[in-house]
BATIDO-193684 format. One line per field, with one value per residue (C-alpha): z, x, y; residue in three letters. Coordinates in steps of 0.1 Angstrom, whole numbers, plus 5000, padded with zeros to 4 digits. Example, Ala and Ser with C-alpha at 12.3 -4.5 7.8 and 13.67 -1.06 7.14 Angstrom:
// BATIDO-193684
c3: 5078;5071
c1: 5123;5137
c2: 4955;4989
type: Ala;Ser
// end
This chain:
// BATIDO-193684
c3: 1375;1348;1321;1328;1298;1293;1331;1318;1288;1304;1331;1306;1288;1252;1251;1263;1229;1207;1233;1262;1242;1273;1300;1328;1328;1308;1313;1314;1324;1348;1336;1358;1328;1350;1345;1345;1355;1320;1299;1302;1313;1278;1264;1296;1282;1246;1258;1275;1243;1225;1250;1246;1213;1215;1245;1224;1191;1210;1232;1264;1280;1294;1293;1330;1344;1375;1397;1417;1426;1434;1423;1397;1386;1379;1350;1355;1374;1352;1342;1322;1298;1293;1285;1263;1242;1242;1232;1200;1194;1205;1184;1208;1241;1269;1290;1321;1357;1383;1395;1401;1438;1444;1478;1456;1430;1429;1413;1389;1375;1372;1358;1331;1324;1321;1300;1274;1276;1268;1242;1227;1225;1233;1253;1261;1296;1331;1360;1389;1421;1451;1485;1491;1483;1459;1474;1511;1532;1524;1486;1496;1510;1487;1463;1483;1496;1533;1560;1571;1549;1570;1566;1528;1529;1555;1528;1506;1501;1499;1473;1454;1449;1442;1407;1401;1404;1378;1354;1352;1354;1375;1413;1424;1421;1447;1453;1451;1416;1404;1377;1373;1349;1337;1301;1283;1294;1296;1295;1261;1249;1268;1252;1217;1190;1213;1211;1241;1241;1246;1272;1300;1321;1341;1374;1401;1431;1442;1472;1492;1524;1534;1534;1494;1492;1515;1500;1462;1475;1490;1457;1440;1416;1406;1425;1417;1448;1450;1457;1437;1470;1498;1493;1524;1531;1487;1502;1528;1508;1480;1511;1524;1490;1480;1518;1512;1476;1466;1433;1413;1379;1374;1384;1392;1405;1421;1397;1410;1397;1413;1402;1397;1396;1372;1345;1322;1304;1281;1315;1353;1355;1331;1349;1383;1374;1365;1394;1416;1403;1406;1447;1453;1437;1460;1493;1484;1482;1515;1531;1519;1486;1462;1424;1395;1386;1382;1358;1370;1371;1396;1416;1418;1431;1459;1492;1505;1545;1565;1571;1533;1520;1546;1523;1488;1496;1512;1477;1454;1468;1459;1421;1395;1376;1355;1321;1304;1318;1350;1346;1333;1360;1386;1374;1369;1408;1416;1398;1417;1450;1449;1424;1405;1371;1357;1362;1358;1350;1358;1353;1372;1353;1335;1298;1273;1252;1282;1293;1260;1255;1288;1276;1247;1260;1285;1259;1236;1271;1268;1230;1231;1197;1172;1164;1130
c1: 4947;4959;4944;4929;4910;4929;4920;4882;4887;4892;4864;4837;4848;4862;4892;4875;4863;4896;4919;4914;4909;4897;4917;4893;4912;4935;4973;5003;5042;5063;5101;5131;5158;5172;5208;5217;5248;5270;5250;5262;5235;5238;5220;5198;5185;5183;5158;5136;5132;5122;5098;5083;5080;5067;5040;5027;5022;5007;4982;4993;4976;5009;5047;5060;5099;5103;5135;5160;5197;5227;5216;5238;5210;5187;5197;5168;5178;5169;5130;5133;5160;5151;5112;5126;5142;5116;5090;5111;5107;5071;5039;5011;5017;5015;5047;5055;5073;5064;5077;5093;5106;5094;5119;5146;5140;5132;5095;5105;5132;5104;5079;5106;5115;5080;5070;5100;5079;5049;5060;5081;5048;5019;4991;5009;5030;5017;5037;5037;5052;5067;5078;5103;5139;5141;5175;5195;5199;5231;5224;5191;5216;5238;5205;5193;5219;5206;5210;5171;5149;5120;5120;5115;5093;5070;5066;5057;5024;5038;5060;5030;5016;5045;5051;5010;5014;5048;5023;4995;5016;4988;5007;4989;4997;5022;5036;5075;5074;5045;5070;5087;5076;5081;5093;5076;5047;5012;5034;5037;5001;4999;5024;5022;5022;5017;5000;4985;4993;4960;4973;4997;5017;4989;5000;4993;5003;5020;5030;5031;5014;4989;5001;4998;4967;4950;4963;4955;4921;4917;4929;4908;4939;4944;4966;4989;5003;5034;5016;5051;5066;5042;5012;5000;4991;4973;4938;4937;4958;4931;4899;4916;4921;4880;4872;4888;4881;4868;4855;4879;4885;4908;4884;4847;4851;4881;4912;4935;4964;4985;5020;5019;5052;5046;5066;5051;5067;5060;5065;5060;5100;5111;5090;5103;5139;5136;5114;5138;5165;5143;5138;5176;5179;5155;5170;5207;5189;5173;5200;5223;5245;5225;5237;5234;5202;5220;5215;5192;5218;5237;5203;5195;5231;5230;5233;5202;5199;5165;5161;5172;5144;5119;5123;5127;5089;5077;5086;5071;5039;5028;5048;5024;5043;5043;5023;5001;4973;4984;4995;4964;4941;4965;4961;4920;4922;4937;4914;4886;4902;4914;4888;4915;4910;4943;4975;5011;5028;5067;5093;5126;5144;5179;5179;5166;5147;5130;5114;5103;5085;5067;5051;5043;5027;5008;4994;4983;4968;4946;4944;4953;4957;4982;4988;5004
c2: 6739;6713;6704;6663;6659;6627;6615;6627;6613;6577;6581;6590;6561;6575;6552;6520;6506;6514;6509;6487;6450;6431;6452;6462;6494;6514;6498;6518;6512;6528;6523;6531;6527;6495;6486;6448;6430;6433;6462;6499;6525;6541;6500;6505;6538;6526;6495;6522;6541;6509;6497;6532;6525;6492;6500;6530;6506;6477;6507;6514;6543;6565;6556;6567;6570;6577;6602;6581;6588;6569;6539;6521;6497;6530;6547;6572;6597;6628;6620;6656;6644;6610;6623;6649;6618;6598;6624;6628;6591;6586;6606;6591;6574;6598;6609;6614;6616;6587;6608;6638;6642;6679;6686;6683;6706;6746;6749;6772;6752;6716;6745;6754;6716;6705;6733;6726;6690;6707;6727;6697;6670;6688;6670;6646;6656;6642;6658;6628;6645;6629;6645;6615;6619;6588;6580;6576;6610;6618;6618;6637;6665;6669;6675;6700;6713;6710;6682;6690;6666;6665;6704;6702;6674;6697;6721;6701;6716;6748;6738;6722;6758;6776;6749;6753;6791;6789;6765;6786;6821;6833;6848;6880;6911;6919;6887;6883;6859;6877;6895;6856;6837;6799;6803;6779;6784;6807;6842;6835;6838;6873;6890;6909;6883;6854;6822;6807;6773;6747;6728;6723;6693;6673;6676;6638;6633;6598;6583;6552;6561;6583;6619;6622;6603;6630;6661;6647;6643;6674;6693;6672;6659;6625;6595;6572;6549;6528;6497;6475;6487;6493;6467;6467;6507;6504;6498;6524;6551;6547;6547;6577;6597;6585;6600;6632;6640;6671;6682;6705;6722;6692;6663;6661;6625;6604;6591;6564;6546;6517;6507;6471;6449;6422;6400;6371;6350;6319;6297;6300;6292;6317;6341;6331;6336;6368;6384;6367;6393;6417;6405;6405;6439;6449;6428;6442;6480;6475;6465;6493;6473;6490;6476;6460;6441;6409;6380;6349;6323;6350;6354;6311;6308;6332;6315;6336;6334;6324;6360;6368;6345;6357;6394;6375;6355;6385;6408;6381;6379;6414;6409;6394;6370;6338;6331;6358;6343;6339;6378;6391;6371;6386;6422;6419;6408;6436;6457;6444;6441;6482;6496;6514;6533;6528;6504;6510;6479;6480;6451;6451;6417;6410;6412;6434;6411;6394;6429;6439;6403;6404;6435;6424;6389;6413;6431;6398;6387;6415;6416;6453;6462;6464;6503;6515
type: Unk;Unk;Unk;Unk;Unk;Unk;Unk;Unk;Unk;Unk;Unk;Unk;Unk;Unk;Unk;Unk;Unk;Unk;Unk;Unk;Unk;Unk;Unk;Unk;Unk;Unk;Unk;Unk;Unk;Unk;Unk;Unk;Unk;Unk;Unk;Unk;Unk;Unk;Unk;Unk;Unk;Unk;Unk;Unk;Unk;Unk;Unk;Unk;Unk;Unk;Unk;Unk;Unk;Unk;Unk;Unk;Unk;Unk;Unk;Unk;Unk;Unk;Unk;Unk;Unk;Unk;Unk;Unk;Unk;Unk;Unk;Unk;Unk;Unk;Unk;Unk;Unk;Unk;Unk;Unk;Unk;Unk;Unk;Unk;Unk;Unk;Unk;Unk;Unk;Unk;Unk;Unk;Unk;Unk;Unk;Unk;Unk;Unk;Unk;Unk;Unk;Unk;Unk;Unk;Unk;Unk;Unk;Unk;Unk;Unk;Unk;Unk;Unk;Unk;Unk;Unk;Unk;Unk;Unk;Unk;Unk;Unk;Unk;Unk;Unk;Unk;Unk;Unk;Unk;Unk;Unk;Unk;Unk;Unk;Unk;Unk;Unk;Unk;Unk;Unk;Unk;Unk;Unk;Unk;Unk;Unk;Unk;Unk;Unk;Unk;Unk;Unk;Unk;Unk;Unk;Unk;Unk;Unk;Unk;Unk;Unk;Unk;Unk;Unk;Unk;Unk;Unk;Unk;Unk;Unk;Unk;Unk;Unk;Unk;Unk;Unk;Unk;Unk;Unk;Unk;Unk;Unk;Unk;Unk;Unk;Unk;Unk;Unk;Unk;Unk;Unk;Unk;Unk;Unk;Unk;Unk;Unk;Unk;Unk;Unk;Unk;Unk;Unk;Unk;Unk;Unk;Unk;Unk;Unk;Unk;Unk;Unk;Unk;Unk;Unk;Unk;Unk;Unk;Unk;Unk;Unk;Unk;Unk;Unk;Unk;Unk;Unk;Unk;Unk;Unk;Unk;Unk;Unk;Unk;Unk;Unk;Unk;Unk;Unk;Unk;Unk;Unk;Unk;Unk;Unk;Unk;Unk;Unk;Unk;Unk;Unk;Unk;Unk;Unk;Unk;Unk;Unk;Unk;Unk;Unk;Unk;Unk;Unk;Unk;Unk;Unk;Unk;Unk;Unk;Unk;Unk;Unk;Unk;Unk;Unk;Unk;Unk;Unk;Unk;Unk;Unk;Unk;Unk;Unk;Unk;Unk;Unk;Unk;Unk;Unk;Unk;Unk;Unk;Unk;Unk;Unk;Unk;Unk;Unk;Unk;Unk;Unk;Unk;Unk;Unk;Unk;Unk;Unk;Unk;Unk;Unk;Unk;Unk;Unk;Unk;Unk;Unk;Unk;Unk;Unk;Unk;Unk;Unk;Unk;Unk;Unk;Unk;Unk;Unk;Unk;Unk;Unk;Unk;Unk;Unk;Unk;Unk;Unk;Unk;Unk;Unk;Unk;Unk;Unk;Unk;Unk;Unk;Unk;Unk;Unk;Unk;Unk;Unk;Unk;Unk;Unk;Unk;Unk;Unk;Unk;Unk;Unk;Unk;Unk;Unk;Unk;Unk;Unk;Unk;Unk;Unk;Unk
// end
């Protein structure tokens, strides 16, 4: 199975006194390279390579982007190649896929990708898998080159231990891939003048209902859930994934992380104007306009209908925003009220220097410290 001594690291406690200021738990981001109104996907890209540069200095735990498609405010949509770029600008933070959506990929090929990762910044690659498509059905076809979702979704398990078999090079004897192997990876280490390399991708499971929750507890591998888009299934996903948790080579106890939509800012307004274009993103996605995150003067002008502003109140409720301390008291609640060991923070707002300062006032919040 993967290797979690990070995920051990942080339950024994090694990271706490260094690392956490006064954070209850370790904080970490979950970026989807978002594309405002007026910037090109190329500046949308660029401002997620320096806010992984600026979350590693000021100590966040991992730096997370996550798979979606067809979506011209995501910029996203190949976590492999962005996290190959930002490993070469990162020495520290750890890396990795929030996720991944397994049904659209062939094992081997995520096995290959992720053990370039590896092999690129060692120690530092988490694997986050999903069994959703990340986009509409039509786009989910055309990526796997089948009209039958559910049918890929079904084997999701299946799938799971076809990649963990590519990972650890390890099917048995007589098994079709047995002579296939996942180059970077193990193979390498049990050949004539190989090395075996110390460590591999840490493989979690995510989701935003049930179905992942159990099976990551059954494998005893650690969970992250969507709660920035599904609030009200965070409580019993997490019950259900504590109920069903078995001991493992990965983990001897339960891991959990919740993705967190927050945003401070210097006042409650400033904060409020830019969740709210993070809400009508959301609204015109939902209702099938997917776009451009637009500005907050475009987002206060838009004549928003009862029904419209029944969604828009609705998001906000579950998106922790306004002043750092308003922030920080809304993340330690959450803490308490889910028993989480880890939070990824993500930010869907317009402007470039806005995201990078809420991040930065989160972090003085907590007085996580400032890393050389």
């Amino acid at each position: 199975m993967a290797d979690q001594q990070d995920v051990q690291d942080v339950q024994d406690g090694f990271i706490r006194a260094e690392a956490l200021g006064s954070a209850p738990v370790p904080l970490s981001v979950l970026d989807l390279a978002t594309v405002g109104a007026g910037v090109t996907a190329g500046q949308a890209l660029r401002t997620t390579t320096e806010l992984a540069k600026l979350t590693e200095r000021r100590g966040f735990h991992r730096f997370w982007v996550a798979e979606h498609h067809s979506m011209p405010g995501v910029a996203s949509s190949s976590p492999a190649v962005l996290l190959a770029h930002l490993a070469a600008h990162t020495d520290r933070i750890r890396l990795g896929s929030g996720g991944v959506m397994l049904p659209n990929h062939a094992p081997l090929v995520i096995a290959e990708q992720f053990g370039t990762l590896e092999a690129l910044a060692p120690g530092r690659i988490d694997l986050g898998l999903g069994r959703a498509p990340g986009t509409d059905g039509a786009t989910a076809a055309a990526l796997r080159r089948t009209d039958s979702l559910n049918e890929r979704a079904d084997d999701f398990p299946q799938q799971l231990l076809e990649l963990t078999r590519f990972l650890d090079d390890d099917f048995p004897d007589g098994h079709p891939y047995a002579r296939i192997h996942a180059v970077p990876g193990p193979v390498q280490g049990r050949v004539p003048g190989g090395v075996q390399s110390p460590a591999r991708p840490s493989i979690w499971l995510l989701g935003s209902s049930g179905f992942s929750a159990r099976l990551a507890g059954m494998l005893g591998l650690p969970f992250s859930f969507a709660h920035h888009f599904s609030a009200t299934h965070t409580v019993p996903a997490l019950d259900l994934y504590r109920e069903q948790f078995r001991p493992s080579a990965v983990l001897d106890r339960p891991y959990a992380s919740i993705g967190v939509s927050a945003f401070a800012a210097e006042d409650e307004r400033q904060a409020r104007r830019q969740v709210l274009t993070g809400a009508l993103s959301m609204l015109r996605l939902r209702t099938g306009r997917p776009g451009l995150v637009p500005t907050p003067e475009e987002a206060e002008a838009y004549p928003f209908s009862d029904f419209e502003l029944d969604f828009v109140d609705s998001w906000l409720a579950n998106v922790v925003h306004g002043t750092p301390d308003a922030v920080r008291e809304g993340l330690n609640d959450l803490v308490k009220r889910t028993g989480v060991d880890e939070i990824k923070i993500t930010t869907t707002g317009h402007g470039r220097a806005e995201r990078l300062r809420s991040y930065e006032l989160i972090a003085d919040a907590y007085g996580l410290p400032v890393l050389g």
